[in-house]
C-alpha positions in Angstrom: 36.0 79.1 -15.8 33.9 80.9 -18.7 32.1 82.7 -15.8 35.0 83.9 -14.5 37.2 84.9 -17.6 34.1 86.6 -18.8 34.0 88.8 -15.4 38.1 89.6 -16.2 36.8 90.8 -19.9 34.1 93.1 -18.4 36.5 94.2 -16.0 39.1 95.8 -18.9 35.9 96.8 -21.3 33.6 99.2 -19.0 34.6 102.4 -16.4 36.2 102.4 -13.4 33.2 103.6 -11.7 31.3 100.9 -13.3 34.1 98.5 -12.9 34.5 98.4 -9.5 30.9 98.1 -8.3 30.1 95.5 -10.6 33.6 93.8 -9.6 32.3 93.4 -6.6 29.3 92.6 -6.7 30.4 89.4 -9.0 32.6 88.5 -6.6 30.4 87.9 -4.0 28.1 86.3 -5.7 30.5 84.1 -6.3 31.9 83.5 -2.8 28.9 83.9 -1.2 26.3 82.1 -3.5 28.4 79.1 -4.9 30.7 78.5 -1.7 33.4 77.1 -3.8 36.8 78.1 -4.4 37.3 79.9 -8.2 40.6 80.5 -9.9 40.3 83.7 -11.8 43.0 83.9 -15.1 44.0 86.9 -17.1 44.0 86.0 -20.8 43.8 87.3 -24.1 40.2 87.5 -26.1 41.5 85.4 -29.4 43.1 82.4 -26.9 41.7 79.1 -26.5 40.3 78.4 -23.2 42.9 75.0 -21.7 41.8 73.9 -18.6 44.4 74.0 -15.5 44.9 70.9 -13.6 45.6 72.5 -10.5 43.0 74.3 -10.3 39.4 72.0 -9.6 37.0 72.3 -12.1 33.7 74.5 -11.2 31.1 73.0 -13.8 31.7 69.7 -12.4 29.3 69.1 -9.1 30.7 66.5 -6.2 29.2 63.1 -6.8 27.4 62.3 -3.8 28.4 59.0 -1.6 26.1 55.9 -3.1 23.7 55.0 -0.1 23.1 51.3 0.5 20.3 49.8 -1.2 17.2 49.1 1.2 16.4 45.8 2.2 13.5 44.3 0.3 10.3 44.3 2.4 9.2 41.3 3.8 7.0 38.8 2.0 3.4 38.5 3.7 2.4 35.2 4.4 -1.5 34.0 3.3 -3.7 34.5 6.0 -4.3 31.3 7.4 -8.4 30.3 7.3 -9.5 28.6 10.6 -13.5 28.3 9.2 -14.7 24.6 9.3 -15.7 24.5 6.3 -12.2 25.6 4.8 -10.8 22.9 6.9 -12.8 20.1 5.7 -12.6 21.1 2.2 -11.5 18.5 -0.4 -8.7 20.1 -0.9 -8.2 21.8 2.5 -5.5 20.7 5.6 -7.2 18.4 7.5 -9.0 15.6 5.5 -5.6 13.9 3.9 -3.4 14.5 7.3 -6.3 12.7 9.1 -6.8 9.8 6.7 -3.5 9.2 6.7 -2.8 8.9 10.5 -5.8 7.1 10.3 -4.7 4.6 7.9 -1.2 4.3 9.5 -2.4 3.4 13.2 -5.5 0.9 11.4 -2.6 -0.7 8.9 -0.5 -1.3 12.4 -3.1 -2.8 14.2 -4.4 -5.2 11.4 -1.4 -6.2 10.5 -0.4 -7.1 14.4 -3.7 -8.8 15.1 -3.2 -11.2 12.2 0.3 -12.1 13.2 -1.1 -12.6 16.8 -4.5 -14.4 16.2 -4.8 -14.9 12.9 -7.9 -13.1 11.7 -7.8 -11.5 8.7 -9.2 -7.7 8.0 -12.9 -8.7 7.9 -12.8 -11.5 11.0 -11.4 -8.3 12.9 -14.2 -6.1 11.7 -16.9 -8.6 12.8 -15.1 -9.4 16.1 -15.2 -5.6 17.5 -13.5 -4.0 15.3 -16.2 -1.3 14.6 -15.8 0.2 17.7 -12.3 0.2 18.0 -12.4 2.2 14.6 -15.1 4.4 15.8 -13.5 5.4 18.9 -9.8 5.9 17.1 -11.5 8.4 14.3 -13.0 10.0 17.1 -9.8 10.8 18.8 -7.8 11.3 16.3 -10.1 13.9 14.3 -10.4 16.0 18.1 -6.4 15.9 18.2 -6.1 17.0 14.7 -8.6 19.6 14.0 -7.4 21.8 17.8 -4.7 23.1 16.3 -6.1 24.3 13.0 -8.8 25.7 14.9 -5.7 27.8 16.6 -4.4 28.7 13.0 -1.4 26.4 13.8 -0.6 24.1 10.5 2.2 21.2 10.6 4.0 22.8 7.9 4.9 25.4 10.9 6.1 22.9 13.0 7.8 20.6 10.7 11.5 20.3 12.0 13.8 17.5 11.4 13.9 14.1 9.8 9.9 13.3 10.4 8.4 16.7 8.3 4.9 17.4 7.6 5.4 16.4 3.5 6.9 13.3 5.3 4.0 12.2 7.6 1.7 12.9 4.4 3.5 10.2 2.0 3.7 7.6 5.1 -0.2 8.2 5.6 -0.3 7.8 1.4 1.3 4.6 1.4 -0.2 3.3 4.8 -4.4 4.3 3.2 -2.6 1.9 -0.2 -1.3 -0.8 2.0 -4.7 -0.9 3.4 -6.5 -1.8 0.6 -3.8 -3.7 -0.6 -4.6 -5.7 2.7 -8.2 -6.2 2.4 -8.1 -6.7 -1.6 -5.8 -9.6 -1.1 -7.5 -11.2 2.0 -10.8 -10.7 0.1 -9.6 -12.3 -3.4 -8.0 -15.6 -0.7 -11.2 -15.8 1.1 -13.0 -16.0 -2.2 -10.2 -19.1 -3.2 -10.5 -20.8 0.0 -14.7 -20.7 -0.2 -14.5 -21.6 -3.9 -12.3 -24.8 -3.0 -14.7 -25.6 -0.4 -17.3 -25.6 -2.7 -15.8 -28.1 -4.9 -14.6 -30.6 -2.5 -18.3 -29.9 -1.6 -19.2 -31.2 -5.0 -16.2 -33.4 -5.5 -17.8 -35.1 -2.1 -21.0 -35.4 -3.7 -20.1 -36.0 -6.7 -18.3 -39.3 -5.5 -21.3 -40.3 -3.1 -23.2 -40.2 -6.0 -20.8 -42.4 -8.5 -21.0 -44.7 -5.1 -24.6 -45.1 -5.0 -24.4 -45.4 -8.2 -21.9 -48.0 -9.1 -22.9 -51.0 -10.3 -21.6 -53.1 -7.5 -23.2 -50.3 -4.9 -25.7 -50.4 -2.3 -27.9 -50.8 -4.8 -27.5 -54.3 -6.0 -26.8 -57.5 -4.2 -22.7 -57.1 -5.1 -22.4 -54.7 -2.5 -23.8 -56.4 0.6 -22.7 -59.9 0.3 -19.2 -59.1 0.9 -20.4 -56.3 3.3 -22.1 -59.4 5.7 -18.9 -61.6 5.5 -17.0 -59.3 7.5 -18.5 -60.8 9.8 -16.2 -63.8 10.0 -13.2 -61.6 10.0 -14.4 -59.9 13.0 -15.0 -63.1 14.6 -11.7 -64.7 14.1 -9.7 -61.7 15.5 -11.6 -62.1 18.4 -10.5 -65.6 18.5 -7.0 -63.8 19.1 -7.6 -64.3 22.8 -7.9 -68.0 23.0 -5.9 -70.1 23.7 -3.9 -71.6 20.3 -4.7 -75.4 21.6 -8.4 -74.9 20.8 -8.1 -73.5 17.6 -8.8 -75.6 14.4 -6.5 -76.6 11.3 -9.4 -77.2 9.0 -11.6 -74.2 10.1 -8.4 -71.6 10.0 -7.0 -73.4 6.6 -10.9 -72.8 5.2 -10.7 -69.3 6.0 -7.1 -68.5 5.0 -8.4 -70.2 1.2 -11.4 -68.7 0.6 -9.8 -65.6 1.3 -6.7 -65.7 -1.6 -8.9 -67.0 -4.0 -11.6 -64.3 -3.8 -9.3 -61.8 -3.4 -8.2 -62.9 -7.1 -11.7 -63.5 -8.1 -13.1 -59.9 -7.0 -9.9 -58.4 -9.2 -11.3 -60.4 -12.3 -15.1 -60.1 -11.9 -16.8 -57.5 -14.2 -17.3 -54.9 -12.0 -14.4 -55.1 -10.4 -15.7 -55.5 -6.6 -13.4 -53.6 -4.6 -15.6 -54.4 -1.2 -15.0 -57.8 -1.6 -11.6 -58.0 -2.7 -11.3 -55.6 1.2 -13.1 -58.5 2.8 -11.1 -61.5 1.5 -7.8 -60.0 2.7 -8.7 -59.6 5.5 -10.0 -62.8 6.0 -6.2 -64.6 4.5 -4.5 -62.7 7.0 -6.5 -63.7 10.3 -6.3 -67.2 9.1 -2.8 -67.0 8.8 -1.8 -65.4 11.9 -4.5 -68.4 13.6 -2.3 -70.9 11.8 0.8 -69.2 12.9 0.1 -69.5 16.5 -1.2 -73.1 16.3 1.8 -74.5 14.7 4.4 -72.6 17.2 
């Protein structure tokens, strides 16, 4: 608008010579440079300058439309190393995954072959287990490290309820169970051979307090009762006779001798436990003979 009303101004102030070539020549730079519609205003020199509302505004460029904003660009994932060494790094793909399937299948097995035969951990070890283990590792490594040779990891296949972080923490707990497993069979094998040792010395021990005793094979205490089982023996195999031929006296003689030593061997200092065996037996065959000789 100030472009324009200082055009009209120029046109009153200079000669019509002037005027009309210069007219023109504003006008089609105007029309022709611009390309946009101009509303041209006659007004006095002193006047403010109001803008019209019907008329659009030339300082006042078209806002362009907003384009869309561009989609980010996608994120590049790590190149995946397939070196053997990178594999079998400590803290590369393949050692943990193949420990833990490792200790899954071997935590499996044990625990199925002590249910079944009942060897524990070690018996299973020493009875073939070696190459059972060897020949498991063996396959196992071969079907683990194909892929990652391929640059294929499990976190890429990992769909589902059984994922890759998944297998990992079963492997984790299965490699603890393990040891668990052996710990504790170890620590009850070390119970049950530590038991056997002192019934071992609990056995000796009492062998010795036998020999030693004071009515023991040493002294004369010991086989004096040991030689009258002989007469027991003798009258149960007097069982077989006929009751007719056996005696009162002799059967009454045994059936004594045997209560009162049986009280004697109880009072005696030592106490003679041997004897006091002997004598009871000897009162009871009596008193089965005299049973059958007085029905």
């Amino acid at each position: 608008m100030a472009t324009a009303s200082f055009n009209m101004q120029s046109v009153f102030a200079a000669p019509s010579g002037v005027l009309k070539s210069r007219n023109i020549k504003n006008t089609n730079q105007l029309f022709f440079k611009r390309n946009a519609p101009v509303g041209v205003r006659c007004m006095a020199q002193g006047d403010p300058i109001k803008e019209d509302p019907s008329v659009p505004s030339t300082s006042t460029s078209a806002t362009p439309p907003q384009m869309p904003p561009s989609p980010p660009p996608p994120v590049s994932k790590p190149k995946v190393s397939t070196k053997f060494g990178d594999l079998l790094a400590f803290s590369g793909p393949a050692p943990e995954r193949i420990n833990g399937r490792l200790a899954m299948v071997g935590f499996v097995a044990a625990i199925a072959v002590e249910l079944s035969k009942g060897e524990n951990v070690f018996a299973q070890i020493s009875d073939g287990g070696v190459g059972w283990f060897l020949g498991t590792t063996a396959l196992l490594t071969l079907a683990s490290m194909v892929p990652l040779f391929k640059g294929i990891r499990a976190e890429s296949k990992s769909k589902g309820f059984m994922t890759s972080d998944a297998e990992l923490w079963n492997g984790r707990f299965a490699m603890l169970g393990l040891v668990a497993l052996a710990f504790t069979e170890l620590k009850t094998r070390q119970r049950k051979e530590n038991l056997r040792g002192k019934e071992k010395l609990m056995a000796t021990s009492k062998l010795q307090a036998l020999w030693n005793h004071p009515a023991g094979p040493k002294t004369i205490h010991f086989w004096a009762p040991t030689f009258k089982w002989g007469i027991s023996i003798a009258n149960i195999a007097d069982f077989q006779k006929p009751p007719e031929n056996i005696s009162y006296l002799q059967q009454i003689a045994v059936t004594c001798t045997g209560m009162i030593w049986c009280r004697c061997s109880t009072i005696i200092t030592p106490k003679n436990w041997n004897l006091f065996s002997v004598n009871v037996a000897m009162a009871a065959t009596g008193i089965y003979q005299l049973t059958r000789k007085i029905k």
